[in-house]
N, C-alpha and C positions, 0 to 999 in steps of 0.2 A: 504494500500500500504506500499511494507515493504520501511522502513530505508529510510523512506521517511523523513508516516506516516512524510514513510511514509511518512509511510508510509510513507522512508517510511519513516507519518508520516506520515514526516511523514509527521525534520518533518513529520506556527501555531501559534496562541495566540492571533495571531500567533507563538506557538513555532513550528519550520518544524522539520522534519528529517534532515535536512541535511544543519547543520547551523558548516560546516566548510568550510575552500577554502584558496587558493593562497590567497595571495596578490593583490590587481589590480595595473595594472603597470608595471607587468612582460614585460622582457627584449624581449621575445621571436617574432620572427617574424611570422608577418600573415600566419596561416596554411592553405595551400589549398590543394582541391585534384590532384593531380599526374596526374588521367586519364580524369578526367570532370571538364570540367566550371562551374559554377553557374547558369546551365541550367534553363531557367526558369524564371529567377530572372532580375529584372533592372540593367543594366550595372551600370548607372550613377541614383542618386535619383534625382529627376529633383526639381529646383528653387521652396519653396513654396508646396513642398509634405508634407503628416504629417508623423511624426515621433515622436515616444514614446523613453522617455530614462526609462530605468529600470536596476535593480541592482539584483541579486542572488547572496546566501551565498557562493559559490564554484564550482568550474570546475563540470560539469555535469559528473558522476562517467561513464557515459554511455550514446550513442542515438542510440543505437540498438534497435528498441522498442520490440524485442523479450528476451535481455537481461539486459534492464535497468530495478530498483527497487525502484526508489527516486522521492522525486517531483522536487526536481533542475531538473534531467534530463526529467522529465513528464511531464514539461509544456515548453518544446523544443520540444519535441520529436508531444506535441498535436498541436504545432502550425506550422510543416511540414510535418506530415502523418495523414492523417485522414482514420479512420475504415467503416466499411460497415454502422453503425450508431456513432449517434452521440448524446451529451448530451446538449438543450436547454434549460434555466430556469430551468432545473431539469424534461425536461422530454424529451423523447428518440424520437430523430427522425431521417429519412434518410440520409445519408451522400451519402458513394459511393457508397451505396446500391438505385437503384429507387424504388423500389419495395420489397416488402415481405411477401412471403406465408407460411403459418403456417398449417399443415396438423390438419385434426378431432384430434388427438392421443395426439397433439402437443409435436411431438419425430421428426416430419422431418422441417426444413424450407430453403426455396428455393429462395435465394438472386437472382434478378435482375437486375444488375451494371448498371449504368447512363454512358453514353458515355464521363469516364474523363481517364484525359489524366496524366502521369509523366510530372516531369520536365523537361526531356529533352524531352516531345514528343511525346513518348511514350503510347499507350492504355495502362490502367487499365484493369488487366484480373483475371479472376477466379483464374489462375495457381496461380497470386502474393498474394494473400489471402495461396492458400494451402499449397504454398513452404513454407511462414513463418510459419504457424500452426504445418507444420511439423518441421520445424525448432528447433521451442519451445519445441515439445515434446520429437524428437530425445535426448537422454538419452545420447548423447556422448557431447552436448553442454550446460548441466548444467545450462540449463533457469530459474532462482529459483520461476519465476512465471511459470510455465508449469502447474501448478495444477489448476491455473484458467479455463484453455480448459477443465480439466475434463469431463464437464455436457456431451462433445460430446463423440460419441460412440467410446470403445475403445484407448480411448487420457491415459488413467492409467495406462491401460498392456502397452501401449507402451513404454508411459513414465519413469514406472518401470521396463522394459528390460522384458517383459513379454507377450509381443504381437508385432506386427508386424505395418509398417506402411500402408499397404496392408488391415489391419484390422480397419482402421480409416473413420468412420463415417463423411469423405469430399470425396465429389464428386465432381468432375467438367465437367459438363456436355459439356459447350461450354464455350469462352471466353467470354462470359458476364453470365452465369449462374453457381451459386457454389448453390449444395446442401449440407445442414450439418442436420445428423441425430445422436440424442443425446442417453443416456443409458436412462434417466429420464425427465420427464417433468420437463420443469426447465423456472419456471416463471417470472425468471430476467434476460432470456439467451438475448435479443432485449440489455439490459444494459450493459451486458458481451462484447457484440460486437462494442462496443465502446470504451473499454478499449484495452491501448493502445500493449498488448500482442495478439490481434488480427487483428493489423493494417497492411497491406500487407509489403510486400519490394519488392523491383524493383529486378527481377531473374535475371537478365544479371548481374546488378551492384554485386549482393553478390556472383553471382559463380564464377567471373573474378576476385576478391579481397576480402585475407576473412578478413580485418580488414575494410573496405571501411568505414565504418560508423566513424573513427575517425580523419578522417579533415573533411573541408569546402568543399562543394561544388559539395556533391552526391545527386544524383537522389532521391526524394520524391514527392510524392501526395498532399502535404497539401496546405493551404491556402498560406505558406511561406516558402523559401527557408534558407538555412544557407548558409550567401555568405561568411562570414566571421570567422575565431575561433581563434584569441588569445590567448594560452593555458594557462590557468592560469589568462588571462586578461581580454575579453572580449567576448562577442560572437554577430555577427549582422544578422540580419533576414530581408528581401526584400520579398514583394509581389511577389507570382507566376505569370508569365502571363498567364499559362497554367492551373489554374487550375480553373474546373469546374465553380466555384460563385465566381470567381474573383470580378465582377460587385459588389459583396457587403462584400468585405473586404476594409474598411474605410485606415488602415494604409499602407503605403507604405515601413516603415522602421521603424525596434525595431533596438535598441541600449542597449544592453545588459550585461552592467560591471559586473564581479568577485570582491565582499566585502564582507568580511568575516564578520567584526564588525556592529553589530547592529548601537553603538552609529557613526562609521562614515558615514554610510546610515543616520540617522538621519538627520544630518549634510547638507550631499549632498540635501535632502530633503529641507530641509531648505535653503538652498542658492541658489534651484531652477534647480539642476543639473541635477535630478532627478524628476519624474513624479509620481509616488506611491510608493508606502511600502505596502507591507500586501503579505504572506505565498501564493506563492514560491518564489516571489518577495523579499526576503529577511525579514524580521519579524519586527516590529514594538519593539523598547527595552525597558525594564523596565525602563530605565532612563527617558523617553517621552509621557509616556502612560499619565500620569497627563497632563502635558504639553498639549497634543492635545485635550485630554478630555475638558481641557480650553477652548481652541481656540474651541470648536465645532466640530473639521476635522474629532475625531477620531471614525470610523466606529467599532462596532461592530456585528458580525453576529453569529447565530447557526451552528456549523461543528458538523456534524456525523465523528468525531474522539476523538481519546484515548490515553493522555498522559499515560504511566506505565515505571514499572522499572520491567525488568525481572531479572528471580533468573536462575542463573545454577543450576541447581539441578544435577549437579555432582559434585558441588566444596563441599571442604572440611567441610565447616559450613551448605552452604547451598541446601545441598544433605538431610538436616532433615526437613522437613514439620514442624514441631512446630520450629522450629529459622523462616523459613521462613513468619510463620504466626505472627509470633512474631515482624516482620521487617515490614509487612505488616500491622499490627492493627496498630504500634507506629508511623504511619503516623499523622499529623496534616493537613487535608489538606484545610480547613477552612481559618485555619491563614495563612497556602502558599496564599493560592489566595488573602486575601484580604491585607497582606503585600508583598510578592514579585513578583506573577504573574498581579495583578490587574486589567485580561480580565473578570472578571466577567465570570468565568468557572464555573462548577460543579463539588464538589467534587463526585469522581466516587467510588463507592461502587461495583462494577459489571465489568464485559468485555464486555458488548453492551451497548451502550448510549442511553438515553431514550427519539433520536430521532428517534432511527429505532421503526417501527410500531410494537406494540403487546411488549414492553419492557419499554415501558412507568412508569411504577412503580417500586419503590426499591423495590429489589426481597430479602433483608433483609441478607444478605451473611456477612454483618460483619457493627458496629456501628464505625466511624469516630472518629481519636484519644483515642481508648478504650485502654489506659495505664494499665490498670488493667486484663485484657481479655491479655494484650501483654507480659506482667510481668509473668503470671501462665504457657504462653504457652513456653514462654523462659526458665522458672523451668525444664517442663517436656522435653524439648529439650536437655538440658545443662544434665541432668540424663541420656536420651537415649546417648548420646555424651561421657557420662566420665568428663564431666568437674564441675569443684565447684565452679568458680567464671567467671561470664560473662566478664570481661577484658581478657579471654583465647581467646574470640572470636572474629577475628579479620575479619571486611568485609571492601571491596575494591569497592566505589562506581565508576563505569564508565561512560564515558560519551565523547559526541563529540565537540570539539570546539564552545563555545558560551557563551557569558553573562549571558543569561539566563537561559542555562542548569545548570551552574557552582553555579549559586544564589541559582537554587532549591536543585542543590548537597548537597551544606552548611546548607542551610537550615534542609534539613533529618539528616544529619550528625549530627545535634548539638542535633535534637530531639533523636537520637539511644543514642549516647552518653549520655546525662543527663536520659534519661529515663528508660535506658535497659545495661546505663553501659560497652557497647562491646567498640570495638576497631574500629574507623571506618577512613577507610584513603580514600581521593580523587584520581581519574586516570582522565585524560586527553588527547584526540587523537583526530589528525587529522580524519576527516570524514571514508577515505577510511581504513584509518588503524584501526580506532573505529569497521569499518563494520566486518574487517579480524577478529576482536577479537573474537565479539560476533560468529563468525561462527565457530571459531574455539575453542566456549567455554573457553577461556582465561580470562576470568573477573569473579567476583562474581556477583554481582550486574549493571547492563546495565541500563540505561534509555533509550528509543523509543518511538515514538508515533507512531498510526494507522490509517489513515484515511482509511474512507470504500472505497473499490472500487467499490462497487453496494451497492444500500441499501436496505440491506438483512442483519439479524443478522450471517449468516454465513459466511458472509467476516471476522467476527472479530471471529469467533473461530476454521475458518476451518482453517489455518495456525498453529495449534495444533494435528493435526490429526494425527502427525509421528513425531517421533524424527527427522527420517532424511526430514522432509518438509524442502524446503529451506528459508521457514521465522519463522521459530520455533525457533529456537537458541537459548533453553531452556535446551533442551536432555530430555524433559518431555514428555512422552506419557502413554494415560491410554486406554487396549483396550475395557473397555466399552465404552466410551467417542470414540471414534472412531464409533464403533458402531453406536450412537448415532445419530452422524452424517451422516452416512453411510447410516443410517436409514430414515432422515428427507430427502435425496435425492429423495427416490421413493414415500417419501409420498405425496399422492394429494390431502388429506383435510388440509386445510390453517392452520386452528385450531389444529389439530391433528402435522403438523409440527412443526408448534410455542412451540407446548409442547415440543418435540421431541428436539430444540434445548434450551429449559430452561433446561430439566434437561443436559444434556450435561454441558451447563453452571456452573452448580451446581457443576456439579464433576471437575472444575478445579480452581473453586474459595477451593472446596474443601481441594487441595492438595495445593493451595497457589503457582503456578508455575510462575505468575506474581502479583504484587500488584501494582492493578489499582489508579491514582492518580486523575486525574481530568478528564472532558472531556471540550473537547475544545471550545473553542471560536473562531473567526475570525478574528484576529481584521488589519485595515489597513486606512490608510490613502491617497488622491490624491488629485492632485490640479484639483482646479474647470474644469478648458476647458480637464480635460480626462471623459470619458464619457464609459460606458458599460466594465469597467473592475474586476467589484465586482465579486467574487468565489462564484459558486455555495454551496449547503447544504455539498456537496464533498470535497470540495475545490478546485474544478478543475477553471481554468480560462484561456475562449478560448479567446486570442486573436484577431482571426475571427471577434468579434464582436464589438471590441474596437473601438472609434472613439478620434477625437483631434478636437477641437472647441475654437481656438485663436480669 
């Protein structure tokens, strides 16, 4: 997930994607919506209901789920829209889908809706699933996750102004029947449909108002409503009474602060203000990791995601594959982790983490801290370039408001510098404006992280596949490597794909267009009476399931 990561982040560490924000405490008054109430939602939280307090790093950039890209906004957006499936313990089961049929060919499948209802009332219908799928793909609303729908027939020429929506592989047969028929068998499509670019929106609410999704108090399907959005301050969530499994949604009410700073979540954490910490929830800080490690509290888990720094490969230095590889080897990523990150990660050698199945083993793409292998590739770089003396080279590390991004900044900074001699200067930006950069290729060097959206090695390389992909923010494409992938789509022996996307892999560790840093960890902390809030292998974390036991 991008710019979460991410996905994106992506964030994590928890380091997330998206460890900037306001201030909490903004002056601003309660936003609500203009045309609807808080349909759906408890007027009043009644005497002795449970309630979760919780913290995120920043104003959720977005709760369009057809146009957000973050996990701030991803774990709002999962806990008031829910998709035809949904993601249990890590494995895929019915949401607002009851049923599902999967044809011999498995190219066609044929959702059968559960009788739920919107927030204000309103049936759940087939229509609401197709408007937003077209939504997504429509080429005039720049959804940068649109490529996800791919697998379904036709979602590409459309997307790329190249086909029509008339050509799109969604039928709606009746309002409670959506058929979707795909280009390729696609054996993670049941996981796809849970991902939050698939999750319906209410037609009446988005044709009547096209920004609707930016206050309090619009029409959703989910387990919880947004009664509340403080802009910049806070955001509060109420139990649906309309929705479907109300009966076994535990909380009645999140409480939802904007804080930027690690160390002052800590804090609140500590004084009891707060209920958890851990990615999206705001990140666990390098300051406390020991700290909690002491006391016992602090959880660490396995995430299928991917700290890196990506390279413009149009900027002035780093438009050469040997500087890049050369930025790339003179990594330390050993001593990051066990002096500044201390999640107990793994230094990442690769672009798929050796959680996703069939990538299990270093695939050998380059040895960790090779100062020497960094040194020769810089020679041959600085010759292709014109230049004699590596201080000509000057790189601008980027990065988005955070403690902990800014540590690991410093940290590479001092390694480029003493080891390879360039010129290395730090940039610092606000979250949204860090995002604008990288899109608009303005940086040399970016840090991001990835969390997988499905666990499939092709979540972490298919965002590669085009310059202009909207999570590529590289300008790097290679059209073998496209190919590759292009390839591993129609393949149907498991083994035969798995190859299909190692070497893919191969060819971009090849060219050096990001240097992979670590893969992540989990890490988070709660007090004892919260119960079922720990983040999947994804890091997703449905609230749904959450319980409070004083």
């Amino acid at each position: 997930m991008k710019k979460r990561s991410f996905f994106l982040l992506l964030m994590l560490f928890g380091l997330t994607l998206v460890l900037a924000a306001c201030n909490f405490g903004g002056e601003e008054e309660p936003a609500t919506s203009e045309e609807t109430p808080t349909d759906g939602g408890t007027e009043e939280v009644a005497e002795g209901s449970k309630e979760i307090n919780l913290v995120i790093p920043s104003e959720p950039p977005s709760l369009h789920p057809q146009l957000a890209t973050d996990t701030t906004s991803d774990v709002i957006i999962r806990s008031i829209f829910e998709g035809l499936t949904t993601l249990k313990d890590g494995e895929v089961i019915n949401a607002a889908a009851e049923n599902v049929e999967v044809s011999e060919d498995l190219l066609t499948y044929t959702f059968t809706l559960r009788d739920a209802q919107w927030s204000n009332g309103d049936p759940v219908t087939a229509d609401d699933f197709a408007y937003a799928w077209e939504f997504a793909l429509n080429p005039e609303n720049t959804s940068e996750y649109a490529s996800i729908l791919y697998p379904i027939k036709g979602a590409q020429a459309y997307n790329l102004g190249e086909g029509t929506a008339e050509d799109l592989g969604i039928k709606v047969i009746d309002e409670k029947t959506l058929e979707v028929t795909l280009e390729n068998p696609t054996p993670y499509f049941l996981e796809l449909t849970a991902f939050k670019t698939y999750f319906p929106i209410h037609k009446a609410t988005a044709e009547a108002k096209e920004n609707w999704y930016s206050e309090a108090g619009f029409v959703s399907n989910g387990p919880f409503v947004l009664s509340d959005w403080q802009h910049g301050g806070s955001i509060t969530l109420e139990k649906s009474e309309n929705y479907w499994d109300k009966d076994n949604v535990a909380l009645d009410k999140v409480n939802i602060s904007m804080v930027e700073s690690e160390t002052t979540a800590a804090t609140m954490f500590d004084a009891g203000e707060i209920d958890f910490i851990g990615n999206p929830f705001q990140t666990v800080g390098l300051d406390v990791i020991n700290k909690y490690k002491q006391q016992g509290i602090l959880k660490i888990q396995d995430h299928t995601a991917l700290y890196m720094y990506k390279f413009n490969t149009t900027g002035e230095f780093t438009s050469n594959v040997n500087i890049r590889k050369a930025l790339t080897l003179a990594i330390d990523r050993k001593t990051l982790i066990d002096n500044i990150t201390k999640g107990e990660q793994t230094p990442a050698l690769g672009m798929v983490p050796p959680s996703v199945e069939g990538f299990e083993e270093d695939r050998g793409y380059f040895k960790d801290n090779d100062i020497e292998e960094a040194k020769k590739a810089l020679e041959l770089g600085m010759k292709e370039l014109g230049i004699s003396d590596p201080s000509q080279i000057k790189i601008n590390i980027s990065y988005n408001t955070s403690e902990a991004h800014a540590s690991i900044a410093q940290f590479i900074q001092e390694g480029w510098r003493t080891n390879l001699g360039i010129e290395v200067s730090l940039d610092n930006s606000e979250w949204q404006v860090y995002l604008d950069k990288l899109t608009n290729l303005d940086y040399d060097v970016g840090r991001l992280g990835w969390i997988a959206d499905y666990n499939d090695a092709y979540t972490f390389l298919e965002q590669y596949d085009s310059a202009e992909n909207g999570n590529n923010d590289t300008g790097w494409e290679n059209p073998q490597y496209a190919a590759l992938l292009k390839q591993s789509n129609s393949e149907t022996d498991p083994a035969k794909r798995l190859e299909l996307l190692k070497q893919a892999e191969a060819i971009i560790m090849a060219e050096y267009a990001v240097a992979p840093i670590y893969y992540y960890t989990n890490l988070s902390v709660k007090k004892d009476y919260v119960e079922n809030i720990e983040p999947d292998v994804l890091g997703n974390i449905y609230l749904k399931y959450t319980d409070i036991n004083k």
